[in-house]
SEKOLGU-476459 format. One record per residue: z, x, y of N, C-alpha, C in turn. Coordinates in steps of 0.05 Angstrom, whole numbers, plus 5000, padded with zeros to 4 digits. Atoms other than C-alpha are relative to their C-alpha. Layout:
% residues N
<<Z; X; Y>; <Z; X; Y>; <Z; X; Y>>
...
This chain:
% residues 204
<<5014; 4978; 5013>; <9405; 9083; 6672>; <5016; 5009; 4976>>
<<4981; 4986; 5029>; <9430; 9113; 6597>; <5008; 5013; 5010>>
<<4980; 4982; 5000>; <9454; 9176; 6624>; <5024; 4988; 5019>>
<<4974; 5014; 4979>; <9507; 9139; 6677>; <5014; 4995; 4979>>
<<4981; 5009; 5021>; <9539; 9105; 6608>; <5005; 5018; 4982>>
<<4993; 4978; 5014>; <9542; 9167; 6571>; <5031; 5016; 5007>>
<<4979; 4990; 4998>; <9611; 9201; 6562>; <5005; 5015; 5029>>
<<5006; 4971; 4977>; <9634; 9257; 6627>; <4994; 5017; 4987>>
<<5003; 4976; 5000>; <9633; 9306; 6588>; <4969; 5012; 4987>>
<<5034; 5005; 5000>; <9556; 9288; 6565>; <4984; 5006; 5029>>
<<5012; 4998; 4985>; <9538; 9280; 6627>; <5005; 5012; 5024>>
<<5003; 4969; 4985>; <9564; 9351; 6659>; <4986; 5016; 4989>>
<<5017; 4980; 5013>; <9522; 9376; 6606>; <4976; 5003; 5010>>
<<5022; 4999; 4982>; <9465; 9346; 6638>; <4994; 5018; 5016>>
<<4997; 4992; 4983>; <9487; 9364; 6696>; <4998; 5031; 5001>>
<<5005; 4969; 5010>; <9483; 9438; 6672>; <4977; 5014; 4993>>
<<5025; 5001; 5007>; <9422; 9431; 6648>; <4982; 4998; 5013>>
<<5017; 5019; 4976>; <9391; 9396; 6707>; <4983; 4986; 4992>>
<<5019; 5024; 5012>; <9370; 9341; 6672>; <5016; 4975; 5004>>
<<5001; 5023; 4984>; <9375; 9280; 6716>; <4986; 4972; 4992>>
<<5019; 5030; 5008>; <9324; 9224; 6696>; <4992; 5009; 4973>>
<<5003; 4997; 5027>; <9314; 9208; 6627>; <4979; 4987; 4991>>
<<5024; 5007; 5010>; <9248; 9197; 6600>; <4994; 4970; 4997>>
<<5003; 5032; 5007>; <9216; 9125; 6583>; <5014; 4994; 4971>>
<<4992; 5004; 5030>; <9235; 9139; 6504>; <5031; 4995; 5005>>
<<4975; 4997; 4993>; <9308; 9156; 6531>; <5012; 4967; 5002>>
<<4997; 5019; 4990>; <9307; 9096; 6567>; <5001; 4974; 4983>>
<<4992; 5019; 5019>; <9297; 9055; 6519>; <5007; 4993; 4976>>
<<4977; 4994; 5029>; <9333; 9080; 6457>; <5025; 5001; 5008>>
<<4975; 4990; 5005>; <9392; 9112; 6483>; <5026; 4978; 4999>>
<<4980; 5014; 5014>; <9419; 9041; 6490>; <5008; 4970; 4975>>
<<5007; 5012; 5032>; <9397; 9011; 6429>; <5012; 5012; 4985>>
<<4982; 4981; 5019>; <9426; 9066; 6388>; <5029; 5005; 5007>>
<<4974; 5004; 4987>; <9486; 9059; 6431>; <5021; 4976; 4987>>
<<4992; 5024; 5019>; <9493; 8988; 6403>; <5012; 4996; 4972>>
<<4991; 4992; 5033>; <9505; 9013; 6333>; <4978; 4990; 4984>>
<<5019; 5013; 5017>; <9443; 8980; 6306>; <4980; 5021; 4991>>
<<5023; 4980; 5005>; <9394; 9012; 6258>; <4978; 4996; 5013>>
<<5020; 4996; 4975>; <9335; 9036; 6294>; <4980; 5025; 4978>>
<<5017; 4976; 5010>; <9269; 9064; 6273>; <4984; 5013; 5032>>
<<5011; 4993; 4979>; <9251; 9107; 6343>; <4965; 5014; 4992>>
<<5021; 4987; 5012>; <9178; 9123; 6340>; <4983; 5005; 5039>>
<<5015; 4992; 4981>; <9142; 9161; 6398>; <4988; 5035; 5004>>
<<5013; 4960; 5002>; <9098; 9238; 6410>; <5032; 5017; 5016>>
<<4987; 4971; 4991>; <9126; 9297; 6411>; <5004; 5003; 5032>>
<<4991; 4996; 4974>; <9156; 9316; 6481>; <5013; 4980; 5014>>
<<4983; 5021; 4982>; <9189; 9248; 6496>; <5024; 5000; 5001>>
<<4978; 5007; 4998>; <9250; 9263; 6481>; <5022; 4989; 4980>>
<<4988; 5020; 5022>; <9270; 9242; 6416>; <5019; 5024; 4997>>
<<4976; 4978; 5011>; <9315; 9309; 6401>; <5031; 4993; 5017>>
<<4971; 4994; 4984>; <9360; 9303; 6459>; <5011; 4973; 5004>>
<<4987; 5026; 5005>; <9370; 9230; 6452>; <5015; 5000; 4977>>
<<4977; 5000; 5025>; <9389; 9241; 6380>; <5027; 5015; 5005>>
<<4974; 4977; 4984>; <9438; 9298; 6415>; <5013; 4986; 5011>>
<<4983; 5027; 4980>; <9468; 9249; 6463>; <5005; 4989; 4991>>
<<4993; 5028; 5013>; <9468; 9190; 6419>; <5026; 5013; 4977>>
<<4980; 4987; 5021>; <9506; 9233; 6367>; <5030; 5004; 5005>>
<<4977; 4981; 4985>; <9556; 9267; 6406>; <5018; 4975; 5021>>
<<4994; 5024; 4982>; <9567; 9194; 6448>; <5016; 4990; 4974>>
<<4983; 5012; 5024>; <9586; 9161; 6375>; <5019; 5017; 4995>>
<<4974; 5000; 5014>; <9636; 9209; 6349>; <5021; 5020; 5033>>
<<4983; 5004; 4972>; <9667; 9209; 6428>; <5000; 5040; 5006>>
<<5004; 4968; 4996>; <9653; 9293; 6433>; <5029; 5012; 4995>>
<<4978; 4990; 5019>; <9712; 9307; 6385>; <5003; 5001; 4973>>
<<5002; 4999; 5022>; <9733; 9332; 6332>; <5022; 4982; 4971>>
<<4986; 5014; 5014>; <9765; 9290; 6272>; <4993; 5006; 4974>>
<<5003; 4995; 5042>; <9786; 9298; 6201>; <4984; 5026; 4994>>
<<5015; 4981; 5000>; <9749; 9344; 6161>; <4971; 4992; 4984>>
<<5018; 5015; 5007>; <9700; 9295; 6127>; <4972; 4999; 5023>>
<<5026; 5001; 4992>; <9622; 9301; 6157>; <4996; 4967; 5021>>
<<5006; 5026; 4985>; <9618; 9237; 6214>; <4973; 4991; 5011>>
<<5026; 5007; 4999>; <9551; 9250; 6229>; <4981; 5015; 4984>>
<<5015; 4975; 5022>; <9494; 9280; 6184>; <4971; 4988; 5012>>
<<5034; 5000; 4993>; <9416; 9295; 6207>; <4997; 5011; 4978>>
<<5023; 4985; 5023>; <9365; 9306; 6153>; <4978; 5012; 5013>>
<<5021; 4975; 4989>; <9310; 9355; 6170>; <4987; 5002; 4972>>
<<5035; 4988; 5024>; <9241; 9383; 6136>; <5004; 5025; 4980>>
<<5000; 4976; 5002>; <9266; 9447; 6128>; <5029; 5013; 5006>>
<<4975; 4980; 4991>; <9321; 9502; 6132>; <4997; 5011; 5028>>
<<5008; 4993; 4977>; <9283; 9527; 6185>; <5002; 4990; 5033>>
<<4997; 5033; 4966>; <9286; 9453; 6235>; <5027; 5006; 4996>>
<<4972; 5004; 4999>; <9361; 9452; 6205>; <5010; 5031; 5020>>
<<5000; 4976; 4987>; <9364; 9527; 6243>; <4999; 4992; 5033>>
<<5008; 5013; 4972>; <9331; 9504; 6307>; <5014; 4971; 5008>>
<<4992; 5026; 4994>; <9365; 9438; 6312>; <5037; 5005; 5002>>
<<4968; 4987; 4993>; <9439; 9472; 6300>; <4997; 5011; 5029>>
<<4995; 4993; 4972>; <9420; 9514; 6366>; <5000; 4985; 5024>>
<<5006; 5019; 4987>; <9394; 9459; 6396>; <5030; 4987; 5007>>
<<4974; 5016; 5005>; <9455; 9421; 6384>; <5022; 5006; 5018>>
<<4976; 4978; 4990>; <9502; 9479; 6398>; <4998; 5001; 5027>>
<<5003; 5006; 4970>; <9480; 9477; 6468>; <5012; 4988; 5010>>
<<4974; 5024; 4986>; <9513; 9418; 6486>; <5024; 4992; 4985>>
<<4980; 5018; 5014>; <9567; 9409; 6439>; <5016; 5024; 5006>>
<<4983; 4984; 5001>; <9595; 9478; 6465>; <5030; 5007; 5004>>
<<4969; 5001; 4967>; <9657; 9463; 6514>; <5012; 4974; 4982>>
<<4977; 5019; 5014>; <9682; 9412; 6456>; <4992; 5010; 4977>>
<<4985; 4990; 5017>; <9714; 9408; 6403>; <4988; 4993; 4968>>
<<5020; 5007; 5017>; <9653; 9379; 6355>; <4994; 5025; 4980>>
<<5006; 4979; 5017>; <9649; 9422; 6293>; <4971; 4995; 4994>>
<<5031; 5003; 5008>; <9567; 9438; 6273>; <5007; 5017; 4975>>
<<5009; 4982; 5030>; <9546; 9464; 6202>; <4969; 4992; 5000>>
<<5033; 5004; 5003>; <9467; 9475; 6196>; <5003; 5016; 4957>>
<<5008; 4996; 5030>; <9447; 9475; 6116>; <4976; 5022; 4998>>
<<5024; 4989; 5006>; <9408; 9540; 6102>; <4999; 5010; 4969>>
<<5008; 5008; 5035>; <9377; 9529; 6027>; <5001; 5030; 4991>>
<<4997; 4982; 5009>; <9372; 9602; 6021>; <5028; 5009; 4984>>
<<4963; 4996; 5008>; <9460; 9604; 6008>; <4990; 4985; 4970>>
<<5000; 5017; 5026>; <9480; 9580; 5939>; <5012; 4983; 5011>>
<<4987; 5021; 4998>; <9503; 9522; 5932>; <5034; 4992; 5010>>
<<4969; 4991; 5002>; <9571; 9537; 5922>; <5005; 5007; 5023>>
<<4984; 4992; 4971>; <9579; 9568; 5991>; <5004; 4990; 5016>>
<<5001; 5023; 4983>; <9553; 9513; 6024>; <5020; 4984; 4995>>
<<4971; 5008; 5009>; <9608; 9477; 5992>; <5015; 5000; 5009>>
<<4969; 4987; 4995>; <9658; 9514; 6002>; <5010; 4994; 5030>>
<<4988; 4997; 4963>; <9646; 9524; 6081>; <4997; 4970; 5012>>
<<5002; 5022; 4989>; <9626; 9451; 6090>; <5038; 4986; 4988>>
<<4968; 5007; 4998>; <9703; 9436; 6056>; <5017; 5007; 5022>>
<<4981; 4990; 4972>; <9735; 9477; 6113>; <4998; 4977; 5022>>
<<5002; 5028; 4977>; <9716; 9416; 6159>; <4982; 5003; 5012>>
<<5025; 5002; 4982>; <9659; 9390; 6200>; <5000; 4985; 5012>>
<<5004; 5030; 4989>; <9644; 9333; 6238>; <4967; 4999; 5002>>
<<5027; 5003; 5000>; <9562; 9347; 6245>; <4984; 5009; 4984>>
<<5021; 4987; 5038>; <9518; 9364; 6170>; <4971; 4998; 5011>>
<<5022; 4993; 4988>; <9452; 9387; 6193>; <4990; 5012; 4977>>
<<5012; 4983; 5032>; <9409; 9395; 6117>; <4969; 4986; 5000>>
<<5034; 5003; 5011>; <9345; 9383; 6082>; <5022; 4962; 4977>>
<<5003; 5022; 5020>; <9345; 9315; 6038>; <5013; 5015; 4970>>
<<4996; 4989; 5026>; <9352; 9354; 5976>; <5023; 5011; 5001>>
<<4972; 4989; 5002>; <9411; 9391; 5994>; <5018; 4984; 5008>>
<<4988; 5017; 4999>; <9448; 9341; 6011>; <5004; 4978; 4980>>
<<4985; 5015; 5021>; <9443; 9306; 5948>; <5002; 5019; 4982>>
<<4999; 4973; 5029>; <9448; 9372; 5906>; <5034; 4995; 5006>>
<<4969; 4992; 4989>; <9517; 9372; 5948>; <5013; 4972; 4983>>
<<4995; 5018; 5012>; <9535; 9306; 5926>; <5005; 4991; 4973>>
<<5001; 5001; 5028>; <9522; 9313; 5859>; <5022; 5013; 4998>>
<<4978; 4989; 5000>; <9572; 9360; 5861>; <5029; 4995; 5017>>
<<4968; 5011; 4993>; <9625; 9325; 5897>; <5004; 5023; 5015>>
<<5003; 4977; 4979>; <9608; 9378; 5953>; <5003; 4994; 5028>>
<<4995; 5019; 4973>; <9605; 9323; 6011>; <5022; 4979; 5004>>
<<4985; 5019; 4999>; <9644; 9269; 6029>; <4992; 4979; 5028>>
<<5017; 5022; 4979>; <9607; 9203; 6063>; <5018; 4976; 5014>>
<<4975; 5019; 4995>; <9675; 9159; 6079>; <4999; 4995; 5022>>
<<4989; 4992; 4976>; <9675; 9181; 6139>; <4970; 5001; 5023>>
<<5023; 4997; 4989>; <9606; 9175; 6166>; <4987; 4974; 5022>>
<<4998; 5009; 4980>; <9587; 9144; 6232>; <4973; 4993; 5008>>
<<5031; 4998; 4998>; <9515; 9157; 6241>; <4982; 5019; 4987>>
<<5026; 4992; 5017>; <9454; 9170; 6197>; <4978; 5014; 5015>>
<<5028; 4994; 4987>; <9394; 9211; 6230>; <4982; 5010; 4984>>
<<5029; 4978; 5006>; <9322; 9232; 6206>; <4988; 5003; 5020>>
<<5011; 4994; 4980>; <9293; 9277; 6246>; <4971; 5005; 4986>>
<<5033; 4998; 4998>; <9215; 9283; 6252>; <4997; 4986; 4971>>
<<4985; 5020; 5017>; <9223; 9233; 6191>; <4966; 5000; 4978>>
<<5023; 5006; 5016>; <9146; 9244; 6173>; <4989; 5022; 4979>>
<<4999; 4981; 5019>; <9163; 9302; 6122>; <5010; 4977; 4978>>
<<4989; 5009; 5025>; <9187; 9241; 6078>; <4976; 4985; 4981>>
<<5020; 5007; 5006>; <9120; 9231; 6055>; <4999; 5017; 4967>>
<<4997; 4975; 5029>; <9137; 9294; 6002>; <5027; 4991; 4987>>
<<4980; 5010; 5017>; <9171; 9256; 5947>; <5022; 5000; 4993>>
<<4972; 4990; 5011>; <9226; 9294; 5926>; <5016; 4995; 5028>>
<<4981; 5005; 4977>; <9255; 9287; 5993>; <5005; 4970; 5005>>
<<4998; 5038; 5005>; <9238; 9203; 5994>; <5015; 5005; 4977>>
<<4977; 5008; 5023>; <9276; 9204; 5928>; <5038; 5009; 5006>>
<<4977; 4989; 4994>; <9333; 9247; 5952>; <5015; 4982; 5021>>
<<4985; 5025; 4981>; <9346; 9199; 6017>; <5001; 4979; 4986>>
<<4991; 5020; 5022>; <9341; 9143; 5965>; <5029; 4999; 4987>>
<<4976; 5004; 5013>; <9394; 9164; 5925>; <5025; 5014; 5022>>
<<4975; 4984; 4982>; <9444; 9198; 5987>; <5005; 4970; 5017>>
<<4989; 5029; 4992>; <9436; 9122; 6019>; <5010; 4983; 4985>>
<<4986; 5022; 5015>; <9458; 9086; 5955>; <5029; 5013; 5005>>
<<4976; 4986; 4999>; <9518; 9134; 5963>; <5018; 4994; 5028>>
<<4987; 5010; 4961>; <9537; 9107; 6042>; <5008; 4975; 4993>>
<<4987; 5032; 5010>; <9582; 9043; 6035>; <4990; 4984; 5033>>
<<5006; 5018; 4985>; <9566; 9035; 6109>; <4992; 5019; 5029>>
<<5014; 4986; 4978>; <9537; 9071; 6175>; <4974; 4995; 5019>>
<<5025; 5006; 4995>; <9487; 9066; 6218>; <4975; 5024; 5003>>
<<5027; 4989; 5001>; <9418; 9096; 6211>; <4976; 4994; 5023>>
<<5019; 4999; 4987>; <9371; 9112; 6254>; <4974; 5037; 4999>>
<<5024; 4989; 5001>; <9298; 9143; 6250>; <4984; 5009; 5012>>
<<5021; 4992; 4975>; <9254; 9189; 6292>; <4976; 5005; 4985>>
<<5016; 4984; 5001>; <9190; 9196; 6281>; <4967; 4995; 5014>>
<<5014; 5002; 4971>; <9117; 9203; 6325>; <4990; 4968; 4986>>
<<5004; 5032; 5000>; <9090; 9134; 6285>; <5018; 4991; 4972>>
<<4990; 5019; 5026>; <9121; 9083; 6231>; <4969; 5002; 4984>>
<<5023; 4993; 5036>; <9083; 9103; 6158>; <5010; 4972; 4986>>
<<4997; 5026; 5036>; <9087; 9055; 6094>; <5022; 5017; 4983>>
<<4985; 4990; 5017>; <9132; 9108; 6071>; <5035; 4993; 5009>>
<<4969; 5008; 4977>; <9193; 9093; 6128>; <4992; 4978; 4998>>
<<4996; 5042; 4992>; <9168; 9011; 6128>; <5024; 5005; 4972>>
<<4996; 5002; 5016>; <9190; 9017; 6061>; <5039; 5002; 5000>>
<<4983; 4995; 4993>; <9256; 9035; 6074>; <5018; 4974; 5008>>
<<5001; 5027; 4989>; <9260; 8957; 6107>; <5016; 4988; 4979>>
<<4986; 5013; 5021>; <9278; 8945; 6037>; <5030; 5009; 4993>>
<<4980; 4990; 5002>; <9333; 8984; 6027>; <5028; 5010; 5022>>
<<4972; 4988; 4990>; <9385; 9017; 6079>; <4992; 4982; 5024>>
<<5008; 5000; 4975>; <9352; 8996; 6135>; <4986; 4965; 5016>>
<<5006; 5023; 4990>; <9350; 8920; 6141>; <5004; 4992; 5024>>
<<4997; 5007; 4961>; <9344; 8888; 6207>; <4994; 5020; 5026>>
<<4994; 4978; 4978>; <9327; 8953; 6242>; <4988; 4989; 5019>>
<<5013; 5005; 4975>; <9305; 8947; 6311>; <4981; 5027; 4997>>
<<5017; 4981; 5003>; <9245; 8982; 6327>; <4991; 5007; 5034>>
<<5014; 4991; 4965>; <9224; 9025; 6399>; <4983; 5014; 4989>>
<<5023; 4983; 5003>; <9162; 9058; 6400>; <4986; 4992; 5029>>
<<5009; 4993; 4980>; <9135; 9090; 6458>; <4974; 5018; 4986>>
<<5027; 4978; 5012>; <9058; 9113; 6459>; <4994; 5019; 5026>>
């Protein structure tokens, strides 16, 4: 079962949680994405795609903290999901030593900056701010372990497809992986670029 191969200290979180059996999606992502291979996950709402990306996240950079360089970064729709997805997060990453930063677009730029220099290990933003940061030599991708888009079917609104465009020519190397409820023409597309070879689960 995925949760048995998950870290201990993953799976006292469970255990805290009382979450025992892990969905069909679980089941058959958590160890695909385990593998290190890009992955486009595609299945509805309620299967499970959040807390797999939670697990899967927190499994790659071993539920510690290192350096002060960003090791994992989720893209989000909104300031709002980046809000809800930090709490989310924070839940289980509490009892270690995993630094979180959620990107809210309302801050200037500059502050974001500033507090993402102090050190992180988890960048939780919108598409756009994350290459506004970049532009400015505000991030640092050296160091980056795993790629996530969450609910992935906000990349239909351009400016955000152009922004992950140019924030993946900027990654020398990582793996990526994709949630969202189906595969569009806007994520195939993607096939061409970062995301060769991905493997694909999809649960209906």
């Amino acid at each position: 079962m995925p949760f048995k191969k998950l870290s201990s200290e993953i799976k006292e979180k469970l255990e805290d949680f009382e979450i025992n059996t892990p969905t069909p999606f679980q089941i058959s992502s958590i160890p695909v994405i385990k593998s290190g291979a890009n992955i486009f996950c595609n299945a509805p709402k309620g299967s499970g795609k959040t807390t797999a990306m939670i697990l899967t996240t927190m499994q790659k950079l071993k539920c510690k903290e290192v350096g002060a360089a960003p090791r994992a970064v989720i893209l989000v729709e909104s300031s709002q999901r980046a809000m809800e997805l930090y709490d989310a997060f924070l839940a289980y990453t509490r009892h270690t030593s995993l630094r979180l930063y959620g990107c809210d677009e309302r801050q200037h730029i500059e502050l974001l900056k500033s507090e993402i220099f102090e050190g992180l290990d988890i960048l939780i933003c919108t598409p756009i701010t994350m290459n506004k940061l970049l532009l400015l030599e505000g991030i640092n991708t050296t160091q980056l372990k795993i790629f996530n888009i969450d609910d992935a079917e906000f990349l239909v609104n351009k400016k955000s497809y152009a922004a992950v465009m140019a924030i993946t020519q900027s990654i020398h190397k990582c793996q990526y992986v994709i949630y969202s409820e189906k595969m569009n023409p806007n994520l195939k597309r993607f096939e061409d670029y970062f995301m060769e070879y991905a493997k694909k689960i999809s649960i209906k």
